[in-house]
NUROTI-909114 format. One record per residue (C-alpha): z negated, x, y negated. Coordinates in Angstrom, 2 decimals. Example, Ala and Ser with C-alpha at 12.3 -4.5 7.8 and 13.67 -1.06 7.14 Angstrom:
! residues 2
[loke [-7.80; 12.30; 4.50]];
[loke [-7.14; 13.67; 1.06]];
! end
This chain:
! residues 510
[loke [-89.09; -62.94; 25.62]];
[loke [-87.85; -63.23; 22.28]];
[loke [-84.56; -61.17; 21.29]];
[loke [-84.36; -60.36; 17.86]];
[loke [-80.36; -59.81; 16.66]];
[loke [-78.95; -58.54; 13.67]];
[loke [-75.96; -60.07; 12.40]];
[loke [-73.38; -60.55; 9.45]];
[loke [-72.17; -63.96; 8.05]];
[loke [-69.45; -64.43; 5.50]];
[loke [-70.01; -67.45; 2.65]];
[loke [-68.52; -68.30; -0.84]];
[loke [-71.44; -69.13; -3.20]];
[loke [-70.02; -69.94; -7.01]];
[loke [-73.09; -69.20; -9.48]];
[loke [-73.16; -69.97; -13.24]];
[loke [-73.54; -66.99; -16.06]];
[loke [-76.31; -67.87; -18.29]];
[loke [-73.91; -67.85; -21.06]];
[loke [-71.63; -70.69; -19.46]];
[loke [-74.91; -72.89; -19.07]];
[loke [-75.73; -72.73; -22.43]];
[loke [-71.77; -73.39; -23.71]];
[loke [-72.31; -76.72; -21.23]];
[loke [-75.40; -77.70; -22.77]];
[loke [-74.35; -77.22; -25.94]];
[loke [-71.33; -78.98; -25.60]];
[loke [-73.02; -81.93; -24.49]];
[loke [-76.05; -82.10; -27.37]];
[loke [-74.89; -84.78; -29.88]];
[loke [-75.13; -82.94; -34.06]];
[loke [-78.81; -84.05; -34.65]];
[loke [-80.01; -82.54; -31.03]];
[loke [-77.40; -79.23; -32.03]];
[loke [-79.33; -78.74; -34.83]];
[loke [-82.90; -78.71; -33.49]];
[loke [-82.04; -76.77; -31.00]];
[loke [-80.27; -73.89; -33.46]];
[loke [-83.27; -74.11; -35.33]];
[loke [-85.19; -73.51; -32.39]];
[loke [-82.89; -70.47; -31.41]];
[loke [-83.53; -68.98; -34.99]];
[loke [-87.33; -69.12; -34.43]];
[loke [-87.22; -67.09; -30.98]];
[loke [-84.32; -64.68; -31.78]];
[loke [-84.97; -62.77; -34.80]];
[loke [-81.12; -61.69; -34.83]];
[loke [-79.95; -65.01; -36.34]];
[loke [-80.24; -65.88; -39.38]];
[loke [-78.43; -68.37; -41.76]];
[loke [-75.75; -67.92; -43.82]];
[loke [-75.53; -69.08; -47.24]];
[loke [-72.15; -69.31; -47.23]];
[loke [-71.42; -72.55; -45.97]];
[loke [-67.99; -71.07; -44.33]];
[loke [-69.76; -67.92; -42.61]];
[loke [-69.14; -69.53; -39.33]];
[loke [-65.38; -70.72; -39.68]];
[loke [-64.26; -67.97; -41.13]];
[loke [-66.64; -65.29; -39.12]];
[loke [-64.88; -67.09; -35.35]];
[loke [-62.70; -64.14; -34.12]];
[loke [-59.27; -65.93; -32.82]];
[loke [-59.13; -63.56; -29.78]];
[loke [-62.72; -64.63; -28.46]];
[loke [-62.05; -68.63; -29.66]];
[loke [-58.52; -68.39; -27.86]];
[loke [-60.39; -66.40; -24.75]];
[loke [-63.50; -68.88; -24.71]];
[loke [-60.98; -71.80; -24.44]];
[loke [-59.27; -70.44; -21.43]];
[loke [-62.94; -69.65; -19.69]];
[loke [-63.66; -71.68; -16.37]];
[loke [-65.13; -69.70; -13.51]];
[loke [-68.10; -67.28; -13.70]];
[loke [-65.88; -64.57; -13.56]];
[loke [-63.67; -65.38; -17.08]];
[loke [-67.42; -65.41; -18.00]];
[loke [-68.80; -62.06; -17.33]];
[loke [-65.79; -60.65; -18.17]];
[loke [-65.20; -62.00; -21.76]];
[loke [-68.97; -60.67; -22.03]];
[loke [-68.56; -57.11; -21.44]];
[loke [-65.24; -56.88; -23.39]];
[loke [-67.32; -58.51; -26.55]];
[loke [-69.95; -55.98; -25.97]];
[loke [-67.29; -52.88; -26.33]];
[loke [-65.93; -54.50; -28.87]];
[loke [-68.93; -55.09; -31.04]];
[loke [-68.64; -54.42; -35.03]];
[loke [-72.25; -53.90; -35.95]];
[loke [-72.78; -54.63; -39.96]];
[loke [-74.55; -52.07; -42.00]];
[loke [-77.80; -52.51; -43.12]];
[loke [-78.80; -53.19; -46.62]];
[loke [-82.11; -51.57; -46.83]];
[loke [-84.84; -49.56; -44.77]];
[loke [-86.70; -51.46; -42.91]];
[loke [-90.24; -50.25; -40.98]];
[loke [-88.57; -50.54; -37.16]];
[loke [-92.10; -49.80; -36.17]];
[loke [-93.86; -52.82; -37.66]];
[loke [-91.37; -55.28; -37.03]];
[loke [-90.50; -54.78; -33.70]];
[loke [-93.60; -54.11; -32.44]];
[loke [-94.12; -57.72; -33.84]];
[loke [-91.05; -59.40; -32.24]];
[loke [-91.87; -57.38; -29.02]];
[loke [-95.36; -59.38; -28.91]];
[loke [-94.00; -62.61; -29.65]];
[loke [-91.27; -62.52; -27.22]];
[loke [-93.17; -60.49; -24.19]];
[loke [-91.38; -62.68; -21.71]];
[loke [-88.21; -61.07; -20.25]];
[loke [-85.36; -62.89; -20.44]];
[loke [-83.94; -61.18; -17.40]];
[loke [-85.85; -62.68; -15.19]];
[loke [-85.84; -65.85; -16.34]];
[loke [-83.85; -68.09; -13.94]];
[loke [-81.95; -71.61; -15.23]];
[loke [-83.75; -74.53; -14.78]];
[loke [-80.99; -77.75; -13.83]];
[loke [-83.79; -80.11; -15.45]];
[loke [-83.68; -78.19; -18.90]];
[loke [-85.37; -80.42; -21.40]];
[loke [-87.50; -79.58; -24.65]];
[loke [-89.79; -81.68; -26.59]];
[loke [-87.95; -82.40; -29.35]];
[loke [-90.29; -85.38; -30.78]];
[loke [-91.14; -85.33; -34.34]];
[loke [-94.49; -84.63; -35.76]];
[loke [-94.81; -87.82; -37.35]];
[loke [-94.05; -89.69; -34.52]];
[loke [-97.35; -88.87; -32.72]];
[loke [-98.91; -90.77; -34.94]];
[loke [-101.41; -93.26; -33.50]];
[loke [-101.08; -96.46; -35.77]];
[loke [-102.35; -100.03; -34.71]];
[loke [-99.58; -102.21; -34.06]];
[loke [-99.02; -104.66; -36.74]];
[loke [-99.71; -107.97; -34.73]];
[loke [-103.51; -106.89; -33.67]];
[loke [-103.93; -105.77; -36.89]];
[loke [-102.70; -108.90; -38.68]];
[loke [-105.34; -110.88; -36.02]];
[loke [-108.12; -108.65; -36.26]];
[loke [-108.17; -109.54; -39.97]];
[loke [-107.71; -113.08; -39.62]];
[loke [-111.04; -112.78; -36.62]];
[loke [-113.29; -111.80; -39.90]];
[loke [-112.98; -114.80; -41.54]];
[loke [-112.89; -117.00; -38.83]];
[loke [-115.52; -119.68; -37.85]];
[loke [-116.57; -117.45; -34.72]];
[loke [-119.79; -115.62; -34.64]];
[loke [-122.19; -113.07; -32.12]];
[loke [-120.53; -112.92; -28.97]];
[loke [-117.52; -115.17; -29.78]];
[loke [-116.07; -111.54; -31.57]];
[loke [-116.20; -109.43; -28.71]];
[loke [-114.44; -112.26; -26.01]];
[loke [-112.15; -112.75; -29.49]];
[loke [-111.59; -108.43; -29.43]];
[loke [-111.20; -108.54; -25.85]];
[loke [-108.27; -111.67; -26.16]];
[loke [-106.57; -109.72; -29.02]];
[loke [-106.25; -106.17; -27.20]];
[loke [-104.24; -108.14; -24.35]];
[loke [-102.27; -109.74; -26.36]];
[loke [-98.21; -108.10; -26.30]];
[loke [-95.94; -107.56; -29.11]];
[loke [-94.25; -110.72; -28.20]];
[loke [-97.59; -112.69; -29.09]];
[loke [-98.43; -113.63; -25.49]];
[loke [-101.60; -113.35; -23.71]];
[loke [-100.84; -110.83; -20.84]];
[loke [-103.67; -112.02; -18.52]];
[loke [-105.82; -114.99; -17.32]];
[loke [-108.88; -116.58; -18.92]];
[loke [-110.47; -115.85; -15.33]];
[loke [-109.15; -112.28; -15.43]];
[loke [-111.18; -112.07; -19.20]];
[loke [-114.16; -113.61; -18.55]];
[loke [-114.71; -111.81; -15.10]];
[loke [-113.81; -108.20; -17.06]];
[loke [-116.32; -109.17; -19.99]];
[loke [-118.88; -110.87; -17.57]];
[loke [-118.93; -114.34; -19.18]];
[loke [-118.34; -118.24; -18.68]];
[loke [-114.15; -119.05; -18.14]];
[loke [-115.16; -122.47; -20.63]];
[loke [-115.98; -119.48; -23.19]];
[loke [-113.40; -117.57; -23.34]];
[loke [-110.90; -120.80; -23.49]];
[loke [-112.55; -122.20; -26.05]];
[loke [-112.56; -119.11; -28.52]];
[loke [-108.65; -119.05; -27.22]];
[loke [-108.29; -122.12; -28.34]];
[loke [-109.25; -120.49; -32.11]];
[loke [-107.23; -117.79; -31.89]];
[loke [-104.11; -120.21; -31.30]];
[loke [-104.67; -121.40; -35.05]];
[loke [-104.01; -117.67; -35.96]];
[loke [-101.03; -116.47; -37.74]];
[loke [-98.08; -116.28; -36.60]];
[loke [-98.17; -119.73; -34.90]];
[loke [-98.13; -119.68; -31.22]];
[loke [-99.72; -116.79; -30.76]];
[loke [-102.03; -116.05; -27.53]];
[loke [-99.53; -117.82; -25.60]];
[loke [-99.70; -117.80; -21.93]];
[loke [-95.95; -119.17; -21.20]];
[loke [-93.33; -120.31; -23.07]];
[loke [-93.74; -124.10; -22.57]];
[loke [-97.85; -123.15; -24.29]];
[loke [-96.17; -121.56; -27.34]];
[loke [-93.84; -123.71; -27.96]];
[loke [-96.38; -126.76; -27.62]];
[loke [-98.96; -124.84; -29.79]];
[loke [-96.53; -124.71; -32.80]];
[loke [-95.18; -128.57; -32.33]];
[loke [-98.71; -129.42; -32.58]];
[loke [-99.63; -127.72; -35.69]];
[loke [-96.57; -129.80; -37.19]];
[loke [-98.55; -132.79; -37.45]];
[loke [-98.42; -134.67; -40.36]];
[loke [-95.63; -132.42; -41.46]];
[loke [-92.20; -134.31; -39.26]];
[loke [-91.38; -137.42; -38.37]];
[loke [-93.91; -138.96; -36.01]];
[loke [-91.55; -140.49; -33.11]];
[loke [-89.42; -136.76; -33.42]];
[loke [-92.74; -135.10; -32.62]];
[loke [-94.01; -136.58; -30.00]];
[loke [-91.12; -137.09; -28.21]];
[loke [-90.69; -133.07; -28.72]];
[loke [-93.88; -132.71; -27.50]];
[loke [-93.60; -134.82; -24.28]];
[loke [-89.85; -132.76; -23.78]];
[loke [-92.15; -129.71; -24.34]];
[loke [-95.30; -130.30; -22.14]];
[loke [-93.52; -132.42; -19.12]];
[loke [-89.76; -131.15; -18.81]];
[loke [-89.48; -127.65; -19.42]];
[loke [-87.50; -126.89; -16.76]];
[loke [-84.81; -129.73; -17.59]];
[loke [-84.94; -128.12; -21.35]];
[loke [-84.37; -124.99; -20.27]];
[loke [-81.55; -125.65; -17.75]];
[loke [-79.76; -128.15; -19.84]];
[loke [-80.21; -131.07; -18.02]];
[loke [-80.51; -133.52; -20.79]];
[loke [-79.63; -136.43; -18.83]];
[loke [-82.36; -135.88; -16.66]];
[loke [-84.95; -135.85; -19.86]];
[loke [-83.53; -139.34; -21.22]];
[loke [-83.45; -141.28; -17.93]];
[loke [-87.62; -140.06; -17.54]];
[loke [-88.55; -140.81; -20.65]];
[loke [-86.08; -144.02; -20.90]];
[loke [-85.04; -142.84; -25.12]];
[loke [-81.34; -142.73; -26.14]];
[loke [-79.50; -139.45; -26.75]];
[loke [-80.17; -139.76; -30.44]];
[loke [-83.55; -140.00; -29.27]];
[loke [-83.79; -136.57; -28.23]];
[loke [-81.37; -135.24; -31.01]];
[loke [-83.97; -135.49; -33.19]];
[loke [-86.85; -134.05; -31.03]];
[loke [-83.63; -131.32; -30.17]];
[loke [-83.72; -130.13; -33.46]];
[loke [-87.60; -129.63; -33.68]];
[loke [-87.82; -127.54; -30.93]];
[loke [-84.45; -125.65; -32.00]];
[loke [-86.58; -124.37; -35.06]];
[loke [-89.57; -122.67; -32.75]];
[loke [-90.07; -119.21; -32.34]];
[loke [-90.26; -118.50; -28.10]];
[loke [-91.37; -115.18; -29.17]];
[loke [-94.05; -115.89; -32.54]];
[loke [-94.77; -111.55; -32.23]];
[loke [-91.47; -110.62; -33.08]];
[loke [-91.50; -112.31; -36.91]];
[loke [-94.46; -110.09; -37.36]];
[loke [-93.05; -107.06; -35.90]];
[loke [-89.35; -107.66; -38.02]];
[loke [-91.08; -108.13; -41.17]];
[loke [-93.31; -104.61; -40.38]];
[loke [-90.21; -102.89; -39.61]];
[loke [-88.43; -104.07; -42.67]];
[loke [-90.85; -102.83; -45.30]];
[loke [-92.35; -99.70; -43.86]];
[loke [-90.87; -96.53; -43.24]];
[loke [-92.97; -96.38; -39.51]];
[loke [-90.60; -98.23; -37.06]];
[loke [-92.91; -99.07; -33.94]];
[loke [-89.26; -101.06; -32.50]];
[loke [-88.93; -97.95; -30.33]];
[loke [-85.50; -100.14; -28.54]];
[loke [-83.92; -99.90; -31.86]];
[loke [-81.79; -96.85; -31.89]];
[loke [-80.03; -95.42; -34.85]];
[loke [-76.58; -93.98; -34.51]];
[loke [-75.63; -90.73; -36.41]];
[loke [-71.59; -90.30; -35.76]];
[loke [-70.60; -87.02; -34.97]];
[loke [-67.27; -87.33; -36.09]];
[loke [-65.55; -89.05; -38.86]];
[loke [-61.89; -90.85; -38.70]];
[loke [-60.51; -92.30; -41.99]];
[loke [-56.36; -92.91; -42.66]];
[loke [-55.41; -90.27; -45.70]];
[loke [-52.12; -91.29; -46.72]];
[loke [-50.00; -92.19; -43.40]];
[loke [-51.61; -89.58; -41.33]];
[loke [-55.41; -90.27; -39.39]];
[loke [-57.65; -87.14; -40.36]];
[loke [-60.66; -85.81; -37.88]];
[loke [-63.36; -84.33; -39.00]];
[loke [-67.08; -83.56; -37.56]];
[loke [-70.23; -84.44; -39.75]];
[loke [-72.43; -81.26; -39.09]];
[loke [-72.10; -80.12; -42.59]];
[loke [-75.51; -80.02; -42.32]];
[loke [-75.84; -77.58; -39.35]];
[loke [-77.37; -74.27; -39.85]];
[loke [-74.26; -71.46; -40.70]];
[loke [-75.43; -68.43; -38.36]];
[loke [-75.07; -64.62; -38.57]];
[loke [-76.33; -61.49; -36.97]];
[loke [-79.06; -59.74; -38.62]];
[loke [-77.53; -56.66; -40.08]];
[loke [-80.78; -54.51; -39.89]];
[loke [-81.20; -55.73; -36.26]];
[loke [-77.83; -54.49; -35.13]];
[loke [-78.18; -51.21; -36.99]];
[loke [-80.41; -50.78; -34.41]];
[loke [-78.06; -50.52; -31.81]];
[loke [-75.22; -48.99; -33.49]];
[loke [-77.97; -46.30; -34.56]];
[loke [-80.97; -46.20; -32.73]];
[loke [-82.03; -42.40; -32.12]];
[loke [-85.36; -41.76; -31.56]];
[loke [-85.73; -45.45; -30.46]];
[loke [-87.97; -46.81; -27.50]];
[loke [-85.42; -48.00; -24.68]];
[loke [-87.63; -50.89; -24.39]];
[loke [-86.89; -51.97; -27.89]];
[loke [-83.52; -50.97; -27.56]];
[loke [-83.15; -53.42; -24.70]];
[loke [-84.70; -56.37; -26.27]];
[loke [-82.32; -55.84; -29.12]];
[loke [-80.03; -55.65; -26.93]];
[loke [-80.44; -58.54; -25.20]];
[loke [-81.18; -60.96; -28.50]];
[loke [-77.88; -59.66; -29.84]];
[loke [-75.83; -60.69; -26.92]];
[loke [-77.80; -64.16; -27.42]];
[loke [-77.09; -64.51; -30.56]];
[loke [-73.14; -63.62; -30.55]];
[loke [-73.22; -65.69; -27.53]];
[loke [-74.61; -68.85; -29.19]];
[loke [-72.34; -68.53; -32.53]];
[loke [-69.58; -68.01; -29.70]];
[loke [-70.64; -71.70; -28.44]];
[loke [-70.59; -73.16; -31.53]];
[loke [-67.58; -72.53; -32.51]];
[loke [-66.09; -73.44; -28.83]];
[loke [-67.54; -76.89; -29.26]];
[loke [-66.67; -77.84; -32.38]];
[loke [-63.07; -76.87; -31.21]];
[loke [-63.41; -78.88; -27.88]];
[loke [-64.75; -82.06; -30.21]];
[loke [-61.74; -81.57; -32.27]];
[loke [-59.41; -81.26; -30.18]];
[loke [-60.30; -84.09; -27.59]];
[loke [-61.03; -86.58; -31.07]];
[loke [-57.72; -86.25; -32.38]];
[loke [-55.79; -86.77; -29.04]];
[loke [-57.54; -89.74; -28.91]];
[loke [-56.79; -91.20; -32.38]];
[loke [-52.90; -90.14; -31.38]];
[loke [-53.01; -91.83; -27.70]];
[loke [-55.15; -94.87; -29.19]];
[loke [-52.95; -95.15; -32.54]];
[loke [-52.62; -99.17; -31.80]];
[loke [-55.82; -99.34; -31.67]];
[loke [-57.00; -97.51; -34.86]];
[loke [-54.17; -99.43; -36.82]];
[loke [-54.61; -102.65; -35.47]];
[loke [-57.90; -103.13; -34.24]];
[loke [-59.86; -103.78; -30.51]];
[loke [-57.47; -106.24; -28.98]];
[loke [-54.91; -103.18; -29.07]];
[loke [-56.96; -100.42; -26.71]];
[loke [-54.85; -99.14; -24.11]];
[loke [-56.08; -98.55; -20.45]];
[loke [-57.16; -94.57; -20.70]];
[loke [-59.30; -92.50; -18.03]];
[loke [-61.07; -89.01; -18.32]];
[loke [-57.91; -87.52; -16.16]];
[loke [-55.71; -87.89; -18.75]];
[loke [-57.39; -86.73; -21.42]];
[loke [-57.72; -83.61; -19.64]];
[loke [-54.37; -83.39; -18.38]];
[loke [-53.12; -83.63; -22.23]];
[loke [-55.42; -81.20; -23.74]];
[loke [-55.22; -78.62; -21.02]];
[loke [-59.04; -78.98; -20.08]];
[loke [-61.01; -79.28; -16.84]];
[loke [-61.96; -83.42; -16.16]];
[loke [-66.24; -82.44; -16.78]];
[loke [-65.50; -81.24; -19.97]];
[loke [-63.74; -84.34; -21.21]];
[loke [-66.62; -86.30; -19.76]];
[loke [-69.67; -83.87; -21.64]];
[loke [-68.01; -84.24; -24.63]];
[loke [-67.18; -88.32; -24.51]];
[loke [-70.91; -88.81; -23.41]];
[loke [-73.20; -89.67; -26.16]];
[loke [-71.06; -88.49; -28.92]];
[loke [-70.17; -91.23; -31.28]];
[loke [-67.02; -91.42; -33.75]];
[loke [-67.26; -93.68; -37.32]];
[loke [-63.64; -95.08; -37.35]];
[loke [-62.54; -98.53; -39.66]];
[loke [-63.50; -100.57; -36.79]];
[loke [-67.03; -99.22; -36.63]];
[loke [-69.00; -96.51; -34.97]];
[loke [-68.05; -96.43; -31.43]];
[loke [-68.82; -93.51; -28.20]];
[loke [-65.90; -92.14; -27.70]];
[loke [-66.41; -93.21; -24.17]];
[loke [-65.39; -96.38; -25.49]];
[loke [-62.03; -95.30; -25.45]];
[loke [-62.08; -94.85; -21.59]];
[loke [-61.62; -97.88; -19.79]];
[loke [-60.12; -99.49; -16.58]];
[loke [-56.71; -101.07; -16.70]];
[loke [-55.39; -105.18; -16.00]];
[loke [-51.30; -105.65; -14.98]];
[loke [-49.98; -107.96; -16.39]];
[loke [-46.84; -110.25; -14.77]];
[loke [-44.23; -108.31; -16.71]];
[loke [-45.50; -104.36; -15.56]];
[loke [-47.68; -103.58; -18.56]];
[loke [-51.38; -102.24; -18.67]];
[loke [-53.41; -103.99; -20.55]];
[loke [-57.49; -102.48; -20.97]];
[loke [-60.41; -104.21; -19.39]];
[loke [-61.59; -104.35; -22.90]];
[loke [-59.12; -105.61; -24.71]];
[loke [-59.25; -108.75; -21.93]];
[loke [-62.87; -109.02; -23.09]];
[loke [-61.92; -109.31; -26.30]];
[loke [-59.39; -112.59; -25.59]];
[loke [-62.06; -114.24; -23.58]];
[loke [-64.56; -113.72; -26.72]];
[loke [-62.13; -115.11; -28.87]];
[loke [-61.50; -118.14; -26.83]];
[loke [-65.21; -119.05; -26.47]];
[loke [-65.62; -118.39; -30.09]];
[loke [-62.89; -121.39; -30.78]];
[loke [-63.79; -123.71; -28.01]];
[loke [-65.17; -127.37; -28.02]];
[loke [-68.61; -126.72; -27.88]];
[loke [-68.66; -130.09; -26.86]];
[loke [-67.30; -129.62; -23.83]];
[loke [-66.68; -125.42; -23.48]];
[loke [-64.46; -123.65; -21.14]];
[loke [-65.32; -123.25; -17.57]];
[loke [-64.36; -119.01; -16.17]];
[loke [-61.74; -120.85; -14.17]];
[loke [-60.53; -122.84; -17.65]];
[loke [-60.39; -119.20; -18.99]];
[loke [-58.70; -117.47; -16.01]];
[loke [-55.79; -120.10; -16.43]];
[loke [-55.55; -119.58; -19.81]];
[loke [-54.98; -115.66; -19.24]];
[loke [-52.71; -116.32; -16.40]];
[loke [-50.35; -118.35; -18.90]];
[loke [-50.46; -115.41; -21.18]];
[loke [-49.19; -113.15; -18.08]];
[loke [-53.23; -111.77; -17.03]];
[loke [-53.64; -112.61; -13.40]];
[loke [-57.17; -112.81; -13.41]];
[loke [-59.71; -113.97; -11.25]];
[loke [-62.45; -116.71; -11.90]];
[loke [-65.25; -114.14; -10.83]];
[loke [-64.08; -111.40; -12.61]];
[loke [-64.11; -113.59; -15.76]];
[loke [-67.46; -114.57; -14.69]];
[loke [-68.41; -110.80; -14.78]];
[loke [-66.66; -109.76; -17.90]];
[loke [-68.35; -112.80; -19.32]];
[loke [-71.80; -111.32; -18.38]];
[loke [-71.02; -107.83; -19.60]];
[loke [-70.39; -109.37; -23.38]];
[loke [-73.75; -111.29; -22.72]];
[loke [-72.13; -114.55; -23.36]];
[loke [-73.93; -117.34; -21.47]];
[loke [-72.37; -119.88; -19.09]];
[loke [-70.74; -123.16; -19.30]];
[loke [-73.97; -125.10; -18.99]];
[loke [-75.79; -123.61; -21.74]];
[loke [-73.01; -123.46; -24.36]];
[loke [-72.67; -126.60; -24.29]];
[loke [-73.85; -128.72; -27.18]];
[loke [-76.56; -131.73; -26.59]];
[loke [-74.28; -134.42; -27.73]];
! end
C-alpha cells in the first residue's frame, strides 16, 4: 500500500530580475543591433520617446543610479536598486492636455499582452532582417547564361535540358549533378543532355558547367587555341587532363619523368595554367557585387567599429561611435499619469506603470553599457600601449581575468563586452577579443603573446627563398635562437591558423 508523506526540503535557487537580463543583452548587442532594438522598444512602449537634444541622455544619467548600477551583481542589488528608483521617481510635467481616454484605450489594445506574465526566454532572438533583403533576385551567373541560351544554336527541346543544366549549376560555375542524374529527372537520352553540355561549356565565363576542377580547367585551355604557343598548350593540356593529382600536390618531378619534357618544358605550360580561373562563377559574381548596390556574397561581412581610438597629442583618446543612436526620454504626459492619476482605471494605471519602469530601466542600461565599453576600451589601450604605439609584433599575453581584476568587474562581463564588439585603432579595425590571447616564455622569463609569435613566423615566410622555403622545424629553430622554445607542431598549427600553406606548396616550380 502506498504511503503518501509530506515533507520539507531546503535548496538555493539564484533567479535573474528581468531588468538584469535585459542590462546582459544589451551589453552584449554590438551599436547597429543597439539601435534596432531601441527603435523597436520605442514602437512597443509609448513612454519613450527621442530627444532632440543630442546630450539628453549624458546629461539626464543620475550619478547615484550609474554609480549603483555599476556595483549591481546578484538579483538582489537588482530588485533593490528597482524599488529605491521607483520612490525616488521625478515625474516631468506635462505640456498640454491630452484625451487619456483615447490614447490609452489605444495603447491598451495594442499592447493587451501582460508583461507580468511573460517569462524570459534563454534563446531570445528577433528578426532583425531588412526589408530589402527579402528580395528574391536571380543570381547573376543564371542570369548572365539564360541570356546567352537565347541566342544560342539550340532549339525545341535542347532549351528545356539547357534550363534544366543551368538551374544546377552553383555560384562557383560547376555543374552540381550528373548527366545521368539530368537526363533520368527530365526523362531523356544521357548522349542528349552531354551534348547540349557540351554548348553550354562555350558560355561565358569560360569553364563554366564544370563537373571537377581538372574539366574546368581543361575547358578554358582548350578555348586558347590559336591564341598561345602551340607546344605550351598542349603540354598544359596533357598536365591538365592526365596528372592532376601530381599538379595539385606539387610533384613536378613526377610530371616531367611521364611526359619525358625538361623543367622549362613545363615552365611554360606552368604559367598557362597559373592564369585559369578554378572557380570561372566567382568573376561573375565579383564584378555583380562591385557595381550594384544588392550584394548576393552573403560570406562577406561588413564591420561597423563600435569604438574609435586615435593618438590626440601624447595621450590615446576612447570614444564610442553611436552618435547615431536614438537619445531617449520619458514621455512627460505619460508620467503625469502616475504622478496624477485620480479618477484613473487601475488597469491603465498599471500598464503605465509598468512601461515606465521599462523605460527608466532601458535608459538605465544604456547608460551602464556605454560606461562598461568605456571603461574596459581604455584599460586596454593603457595595458596594450606597446602595441597601439608600435604595432602587432608588440601585443602582450592578456586574459579575460585580468581585465576584470583591473576594472573591478565580474570575468562574464569582460567577456559580453569583448565579444563581437570591434575597435578602429591605427592598426586597423580589430575585436577587442583580439587583445586576449595565450602567452609563449621565452629563455630569459618574459611573456611573449601567441600572436605576436604568429606574427614572426609570417614575417619569415614572407622573406624566405621561395625556392627552397622553410620547413616548421626550419622555423622552430629560428625562434629558439631568438629565445622562443617552440615546438615543430605547434608551428605547424600556428601556421594553419594564419592559413599559410605548407612547405610543399610554397615552393616555387623551378
Amino acid at each position: 500500500m502506498t504511503m503518501l508523506r509530506l515533507s520539507q526540503n531546503m535548496s538555493l535557487q539564484q533567479r535573474m530580475a528581468p531588468q538584469l537580463i535585459q542590462s546582459l543583452q544589451l551589453l552584449q548587442m554590438s551599436t547597429l543591433e543597439l539601435e534596432l532594438e531601441i527603435k523597436q522598444q520605442m514602437e512597443i512602449n509609448p513612454l519613450l520617446e527621442e530627444s532632440m537634444e543630442m546630450d539628453e541622455l549624458e546629461d539626464g544619467a543620475d550619478p547615484e543610479v550609474e554609480a549603483e548600477a555599476e556595483e549591481i551583481e546578484t538579483p538582489e542589488q537588482e530588485v533593490a536598486l528597482e524599488e529605491k528608483a521607483l520612490k525616488d521617481e521625478e515625474v516631468p510635467e506635462p505640456t498640454e492636455e491630452v484625451d487619456w481616454g483615447a490614447l490609452l484605450d489605444d495603447q491598451l489594445d495594442q499592447n493587451s499582452y501582460n508583461n507580468e506574465n511573460t517569462e524570459f526566454d534563454p534563446n531570445w532572438e528577433q528578426d532583425r532582417e531588412p526589408q530589402e533583403n527579402r528580395i528574391t533576385i536571380m543570381p547573376p551567373l543564371v542570369e548572365m547564361l539564360q541570356e546567352q541560351l537565347l541566342t544560342s544554336q539550340l532549339r525545341g527541346d535542347d532549351i528545356a535540358i539547357a534550363e534544366f543544366i543551368i538551374g544546377n549549376i552553383d555560384d562557383r560555375g560547376c555543374l552540381t549533378c550528373t548527366t545521368q542524374v539530368i537526363a533520368e529527372s527530365i526523362e531523356v537520352a544521357v548522349e542528349d543532355v552531354e551534348r547540349v553540355l557540351a554548348v553550354i561549356h562555350t558560355f561565358e565565363p569560360t569553364g563554366v558547367g564544370c563537373r571537377d576542377l581538372s574539366e574546368c580547367l581543361l575547358i578554358q585551355l582548350r578555348q586558347k587555341v590559336g591564341q598561345e604557343n602551340f607546344y605550351d598548350l598542349e603540354l598544359a593540356i596533357q598536365v591538365v587532363g592526365s596528372h592532376m593529382e601530381d599538379l595539385t600536390k606539387r610533384r613536378y618531378s613526377r610530371i616531367t619523368r611521364a611526359l619525358g619534357i625538361q623543367n622549362e618544358d613545363l615552365r611554360g605550360a606552368m604559367e598557362l595554367i597559373e592564369e585559369l580561373h578554378p572557380n570561372p562563377g566567382a568573376v561573375v559574381s565579383d564584378a555583380f557585387s562591385s557595381s550594384s548596390l544588392l550584394t548576393l556574397d552573403t560570406s562577406v561581412n561588413y564591420i561597423t567599429p563600435d569604438l574609435i581610438v586615435e593618438k590626440a597629442g601624447e595621450d590615446w583618446v576612447v570614444s564610442l561611435t553611436d552618435g547615431n543612436l536614438p537619445s531617449l526620454r520619458i514621455n512627460a504626459s505619460y508620467a503625469h499619469l502616475l504622478k496624477d492619476g485620480r479618477g484613473r482605471k487601475d488597469e491603465v494605471r498599471s500598464y503605465v506603470s509598468r512601461k515606465m519602469n521599462d523605460a527608466r530601466w532601458l535608459i538605465n542600461a544604456i547608460h551602464q553599457r556605454r560606461t562598461t565599453m568605456l571603461k574596459v576600451a581604455n584599460y586596454l589601450v593603457r595595458a596594450q600601449m606597446d602595441w597601439f604605439e608600435r604595432g602587432p609584433a608588440f601585443l602582450r599575453p592578456m586574459v579575460l581575468q585580468d581585465v576584470a581584476d583591473a576594472v573591478g568587474m565580474h570575468v562574464s562581463t569582460i567577456s559580453r563586452v569583448s565579444n563581437g564588439k570591434y575597435m578602429q585603432t591605427p592598426h586597423g579595425v580589430r575585436e577587442l577579443k583580439y587583445f586576449f590571447d595565450s602567452k609563449v616564455s621565452r629563455d630569459d622569463g618574459e611573456d611573449v603573446s601567441a600572436r605576436s609569435v604568429k606574427e614572426k613566423i609570417a614575417k619569415m615566410i614572407e622573406g624566405e627563398n621561395k625556392d627552397k622555403p622553410l620547413s616548421d622545424q626550419e622555423i622552430a629553430d629560428v625562434l629558439a635562437e631568438d629565445g622562443l622554445q617552440i615546438a615543430r607542431r605547434t608551428v605547424a598549427k600556428y601556421r594553419d591558423q594564419l592559413g599559410i600553406n605548407s612547405q610543399r606548396y610554397r615552393k616555387h616550380i623551378f
